[in-house]
ZADO-391633 format. One record per residue: y, z, x of N, C-alpha, C in turn. Coordinates in steps of 0.001 Angstrom, whole numbers, padded with zeros to 6 digits, always signed. Last residue first. Layout:
N
YZXYZXYZX;...
# end
This chain:
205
+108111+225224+232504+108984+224607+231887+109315+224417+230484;+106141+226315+233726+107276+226782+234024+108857+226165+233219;+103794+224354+233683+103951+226092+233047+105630+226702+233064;+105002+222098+235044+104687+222471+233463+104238+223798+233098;+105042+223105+237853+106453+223018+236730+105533+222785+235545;+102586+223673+238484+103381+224846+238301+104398+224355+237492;+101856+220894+238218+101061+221938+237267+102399+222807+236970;+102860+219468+240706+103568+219273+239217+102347+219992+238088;+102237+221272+242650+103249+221294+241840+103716+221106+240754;+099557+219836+243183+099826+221231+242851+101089+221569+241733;+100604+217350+244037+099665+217287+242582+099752+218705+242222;+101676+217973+246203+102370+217432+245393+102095+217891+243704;+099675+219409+247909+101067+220304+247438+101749+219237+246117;+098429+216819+248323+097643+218412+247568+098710+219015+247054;+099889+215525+250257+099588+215065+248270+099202+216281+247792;+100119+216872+252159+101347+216709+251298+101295+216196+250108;+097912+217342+253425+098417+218682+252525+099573+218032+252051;+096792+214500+253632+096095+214806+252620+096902+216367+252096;+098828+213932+255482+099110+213416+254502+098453+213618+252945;+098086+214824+257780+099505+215568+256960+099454+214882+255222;+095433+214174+258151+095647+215676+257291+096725+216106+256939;+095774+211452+258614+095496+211801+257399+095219+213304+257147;+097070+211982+261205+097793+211963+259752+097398+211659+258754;+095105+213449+262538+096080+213996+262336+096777+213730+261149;+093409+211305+262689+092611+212918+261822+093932+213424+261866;+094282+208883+263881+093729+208779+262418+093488+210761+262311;+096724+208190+265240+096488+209385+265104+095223+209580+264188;+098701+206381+265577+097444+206154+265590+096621+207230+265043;+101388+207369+265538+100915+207085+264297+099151+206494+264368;+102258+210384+266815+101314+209498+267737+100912+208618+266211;+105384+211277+266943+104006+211475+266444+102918+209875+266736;+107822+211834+268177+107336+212111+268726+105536+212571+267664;+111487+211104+267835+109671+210827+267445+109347+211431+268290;+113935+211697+267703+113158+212259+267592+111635+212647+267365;+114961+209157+266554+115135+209693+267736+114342+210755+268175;+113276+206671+265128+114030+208003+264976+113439+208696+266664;+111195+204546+265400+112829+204402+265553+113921+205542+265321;+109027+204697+264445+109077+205064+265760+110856+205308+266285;+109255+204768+261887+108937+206265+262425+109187+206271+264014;+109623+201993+261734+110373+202600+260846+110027+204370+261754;+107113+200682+262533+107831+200957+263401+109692+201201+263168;+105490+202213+260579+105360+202446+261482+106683+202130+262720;+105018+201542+257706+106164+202239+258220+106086+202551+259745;+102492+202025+256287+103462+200102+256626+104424+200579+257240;+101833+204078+255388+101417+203537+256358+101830+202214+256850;+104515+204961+253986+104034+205839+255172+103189+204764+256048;+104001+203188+251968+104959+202924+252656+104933+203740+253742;+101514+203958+250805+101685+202599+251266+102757+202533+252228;+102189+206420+250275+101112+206307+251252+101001+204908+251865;+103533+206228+247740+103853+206958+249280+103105+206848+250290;+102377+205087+246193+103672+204151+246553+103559+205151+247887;+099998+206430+245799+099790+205212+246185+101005+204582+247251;+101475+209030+244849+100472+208757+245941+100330+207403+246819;+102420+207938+242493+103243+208404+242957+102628+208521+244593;+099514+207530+240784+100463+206709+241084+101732+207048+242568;+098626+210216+241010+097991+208689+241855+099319+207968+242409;+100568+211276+239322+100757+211670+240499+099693+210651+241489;+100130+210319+236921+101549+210002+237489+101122+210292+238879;+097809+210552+236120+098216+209767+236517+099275+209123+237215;+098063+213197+235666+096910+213139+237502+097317+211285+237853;+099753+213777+234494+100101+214109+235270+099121+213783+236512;+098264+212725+231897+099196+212226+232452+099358+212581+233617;+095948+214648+231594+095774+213358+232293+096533+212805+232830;+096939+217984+232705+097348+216528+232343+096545+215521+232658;+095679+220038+235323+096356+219599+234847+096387+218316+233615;+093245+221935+235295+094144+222092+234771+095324+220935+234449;+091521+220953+237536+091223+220663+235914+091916+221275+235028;+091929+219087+239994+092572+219728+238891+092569+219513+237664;+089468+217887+240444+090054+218850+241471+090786+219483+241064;+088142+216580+238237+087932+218071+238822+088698+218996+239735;+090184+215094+238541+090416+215966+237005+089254+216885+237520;+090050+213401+240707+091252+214423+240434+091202+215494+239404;+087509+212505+239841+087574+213379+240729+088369+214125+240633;+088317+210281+237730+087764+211564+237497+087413+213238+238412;+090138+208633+239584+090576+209688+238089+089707+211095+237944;+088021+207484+240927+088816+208689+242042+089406+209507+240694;+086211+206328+239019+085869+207057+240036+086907+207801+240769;+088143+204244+238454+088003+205264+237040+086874+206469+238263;+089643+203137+240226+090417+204286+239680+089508+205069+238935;+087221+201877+241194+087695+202506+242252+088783+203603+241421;+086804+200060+239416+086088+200978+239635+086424+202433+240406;+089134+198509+239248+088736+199294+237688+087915+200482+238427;+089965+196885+241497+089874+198411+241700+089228+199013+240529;+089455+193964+240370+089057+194731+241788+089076+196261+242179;+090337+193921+237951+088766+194004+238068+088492+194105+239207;+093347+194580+238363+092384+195095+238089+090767+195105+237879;+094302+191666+239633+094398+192832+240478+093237+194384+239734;+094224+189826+237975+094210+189597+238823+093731+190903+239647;+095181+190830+235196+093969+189794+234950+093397+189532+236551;+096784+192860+235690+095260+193448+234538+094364+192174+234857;+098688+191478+237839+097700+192714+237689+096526+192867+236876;+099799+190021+235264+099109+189401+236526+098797+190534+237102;+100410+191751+233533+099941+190721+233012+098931+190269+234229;+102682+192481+235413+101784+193636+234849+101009+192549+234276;+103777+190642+238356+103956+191415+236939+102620+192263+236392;+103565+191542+241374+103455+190929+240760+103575+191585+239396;+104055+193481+243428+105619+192558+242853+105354+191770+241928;+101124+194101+244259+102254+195165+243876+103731+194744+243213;+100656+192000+246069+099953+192446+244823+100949+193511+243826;+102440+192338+248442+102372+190768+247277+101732+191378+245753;+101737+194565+249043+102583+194273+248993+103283+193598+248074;+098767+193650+250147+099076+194842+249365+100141+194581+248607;+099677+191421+252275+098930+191115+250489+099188+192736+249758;+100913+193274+253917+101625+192036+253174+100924+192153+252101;+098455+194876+254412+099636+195498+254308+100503+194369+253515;+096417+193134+255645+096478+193849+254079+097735+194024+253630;+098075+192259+258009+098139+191382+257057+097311+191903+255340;+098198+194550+259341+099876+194078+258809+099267+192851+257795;+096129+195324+259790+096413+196000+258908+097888+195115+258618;+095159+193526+261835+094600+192932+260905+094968+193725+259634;+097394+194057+263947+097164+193183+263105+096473+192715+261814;+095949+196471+264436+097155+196698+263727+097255+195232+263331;+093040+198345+264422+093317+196996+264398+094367+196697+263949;+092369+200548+263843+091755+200049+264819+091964+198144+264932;+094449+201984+262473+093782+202366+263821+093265+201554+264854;+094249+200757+260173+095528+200597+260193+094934+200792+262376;+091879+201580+259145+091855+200281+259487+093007+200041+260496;+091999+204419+259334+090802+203768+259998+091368+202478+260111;+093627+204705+257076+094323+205052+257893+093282+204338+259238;+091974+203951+254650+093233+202942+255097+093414+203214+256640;+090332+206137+254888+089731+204580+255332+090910+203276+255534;+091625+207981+254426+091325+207967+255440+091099+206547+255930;+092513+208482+251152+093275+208045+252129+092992+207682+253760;+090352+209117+249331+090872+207685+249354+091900+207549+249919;+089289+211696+251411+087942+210341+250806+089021+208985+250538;+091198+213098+250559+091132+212261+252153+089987+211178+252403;+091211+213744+248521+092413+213040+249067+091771+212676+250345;+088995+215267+247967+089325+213481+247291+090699+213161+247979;+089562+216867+249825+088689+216470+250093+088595+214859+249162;+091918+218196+248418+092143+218030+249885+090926+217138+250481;+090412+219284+246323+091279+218274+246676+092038+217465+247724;+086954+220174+245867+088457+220068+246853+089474+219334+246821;+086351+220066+242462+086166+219640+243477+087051+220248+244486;+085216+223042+240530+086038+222144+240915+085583+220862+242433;+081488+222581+238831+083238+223167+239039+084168+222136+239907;+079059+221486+241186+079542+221981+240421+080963+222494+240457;+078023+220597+243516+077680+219641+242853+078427+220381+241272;+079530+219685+246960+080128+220241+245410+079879+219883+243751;+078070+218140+247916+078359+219183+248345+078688+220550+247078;+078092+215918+246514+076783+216613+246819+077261+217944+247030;+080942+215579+246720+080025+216002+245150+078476+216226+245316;+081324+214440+248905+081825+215766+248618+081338+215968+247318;+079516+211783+249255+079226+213104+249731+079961+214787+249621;+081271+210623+247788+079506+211091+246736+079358+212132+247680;+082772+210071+249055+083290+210868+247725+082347+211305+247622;+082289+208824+250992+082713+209958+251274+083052+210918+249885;+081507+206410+249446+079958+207432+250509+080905+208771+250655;+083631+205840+248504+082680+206270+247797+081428+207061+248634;+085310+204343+250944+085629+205812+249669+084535+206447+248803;+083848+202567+251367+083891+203840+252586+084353+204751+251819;+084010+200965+249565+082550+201424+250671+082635+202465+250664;+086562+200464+249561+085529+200833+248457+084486+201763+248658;+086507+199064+252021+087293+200422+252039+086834+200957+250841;+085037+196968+251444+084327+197381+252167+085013+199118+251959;+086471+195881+249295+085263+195926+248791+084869+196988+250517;+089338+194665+249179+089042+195858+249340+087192+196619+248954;+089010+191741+251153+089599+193167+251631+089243+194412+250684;+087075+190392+248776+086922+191145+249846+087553+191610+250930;+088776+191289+246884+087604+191878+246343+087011+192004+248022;+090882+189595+246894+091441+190810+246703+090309+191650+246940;+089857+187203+247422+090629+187445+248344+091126+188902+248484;+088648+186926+244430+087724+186791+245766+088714+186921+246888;+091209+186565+242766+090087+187461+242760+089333+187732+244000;+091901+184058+244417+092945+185117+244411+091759+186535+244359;+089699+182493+243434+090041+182073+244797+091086+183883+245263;+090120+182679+240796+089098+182933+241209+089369+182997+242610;+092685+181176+240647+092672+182218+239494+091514+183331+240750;+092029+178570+241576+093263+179261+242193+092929+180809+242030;+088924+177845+240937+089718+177433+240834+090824+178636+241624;+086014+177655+241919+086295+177160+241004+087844+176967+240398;+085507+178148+244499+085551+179291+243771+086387+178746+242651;+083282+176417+245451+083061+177622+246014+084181+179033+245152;+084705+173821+244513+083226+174221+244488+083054+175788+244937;+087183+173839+245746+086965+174121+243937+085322+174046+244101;+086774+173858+248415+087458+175593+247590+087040+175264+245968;+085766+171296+248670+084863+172580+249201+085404+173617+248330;+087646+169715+247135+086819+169861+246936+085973+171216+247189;+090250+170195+249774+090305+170914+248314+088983+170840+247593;+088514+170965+253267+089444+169455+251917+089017+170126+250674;+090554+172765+255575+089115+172116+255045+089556+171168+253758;+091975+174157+257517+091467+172271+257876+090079+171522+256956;+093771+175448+256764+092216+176037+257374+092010+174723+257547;+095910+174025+256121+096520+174700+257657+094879+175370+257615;+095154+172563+253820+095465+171980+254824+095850+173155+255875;+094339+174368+252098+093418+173462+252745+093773+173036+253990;+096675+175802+251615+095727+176801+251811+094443+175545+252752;+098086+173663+250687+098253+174026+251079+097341+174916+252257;+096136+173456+248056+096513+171813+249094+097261+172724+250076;+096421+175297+246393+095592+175072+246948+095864+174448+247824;+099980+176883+247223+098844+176506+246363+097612+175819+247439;+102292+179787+247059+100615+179193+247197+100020+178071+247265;+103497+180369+245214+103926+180136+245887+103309+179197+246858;+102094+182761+243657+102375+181558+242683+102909+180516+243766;+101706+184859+245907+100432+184182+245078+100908+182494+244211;+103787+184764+248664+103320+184900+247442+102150+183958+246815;+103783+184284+251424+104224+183523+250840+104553+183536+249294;+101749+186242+252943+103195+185618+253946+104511+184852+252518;+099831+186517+251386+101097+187750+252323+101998+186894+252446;+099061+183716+251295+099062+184746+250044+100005+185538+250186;+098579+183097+253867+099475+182823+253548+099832+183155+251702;+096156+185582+254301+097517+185334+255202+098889+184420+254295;+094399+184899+252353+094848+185407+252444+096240+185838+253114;+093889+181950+253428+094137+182433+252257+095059+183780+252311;+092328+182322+255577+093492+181711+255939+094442+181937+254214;+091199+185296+257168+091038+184302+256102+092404+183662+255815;
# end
């Protein structure tokens, strides 16, 4: 989507329509009929990249709560419900992950204002569904602490998976980053240990 691309490539405010028209070859009318304006156009760019990985987090979530229709969840099991489906895309198509990867990116530099009005009615669902998981998986800890530690998740996982030819460049490589079951299991015991931790230090502190 030609939008999107130069969204990544360029920033959101950076943008504009007449632009976006002219390199898809279509005429500004069609976009203000179809999504009424810039605001909407951004929404609908964010909704469908992440509407399908949505998808895929939730069939895998619902299916570890069938499983586990009581008490705790696995954690190791919500971690890999909302880390796998990145790692799937990144797999099977590296281009088409370098250009989430940008908009990700773009979305993330924008202010907090532009987030709540832009960027949150695309995930609302997606946090208040994985939140609650974490708080089974650890139902000891903090709200704060399940929030900090998403958070803290997110930034690491973004840059793990945009990092690629950052990993290849150590001398010592030798990990296959295609890898989808491999590194989403390093990556699902290194959040587990994370979120673990920060329990033990609040008892300990």
């Amino acid at each position: 989507m030609t939008a999107e691309r130069l969204f990544g490539e360029f920033g959101f405010e950076a943008t504009s329509l007449r632009q976006i028209t002219s390199v898809a070859g279509t005429n500004l009318a069609a976009v203000n009929y179809h999504f009424q304006s810039k605001h909407q156009l951004v929404i609908a760019v964010i909704r469908r990249r992440m509407e399908p990985i949505t998808k895929q987090r939730f069939a895998m979530l619902a299916q570890l709560e069938a499983e586990h229709p009581n008490g705790p969840l696995p954690a190791e099991g919500v971690l890999n419900a909302l880390l796998k489906p990145l790692l799937e895309i990144r797999a099977s198509d590296e281009e088409d992950f370098q250009h989430l990867q940008r908009l990700i990116a773009r979305i993330f530099m924008q202010p907090e204002d532009w987030l709540k009005e832009h960027f949150q009615p695309a995930i609302e669902e997606t946090a208040r569904r994985f939140f609650g998981a974490f708080q089974r998986a650890f139902p000891h800890h903090s709200a704060e602490d399940i929030q900090w530690g998403i958070h803290m998740m997110i930034g690491a996982a973004i840059h793990s998976l945009g990092a690629k030819s950052l990993m290849k460049s150590f001398p010592f490589n030798e990990v296959d980053m295609d890898d989808v079951e491999q590194n989403s299991s390093r990556m699902v015991r290194f959040f587990a240990a994370g979120m673990r931790a920060m329990a033990k230090e609040e008892r300990t502190s």
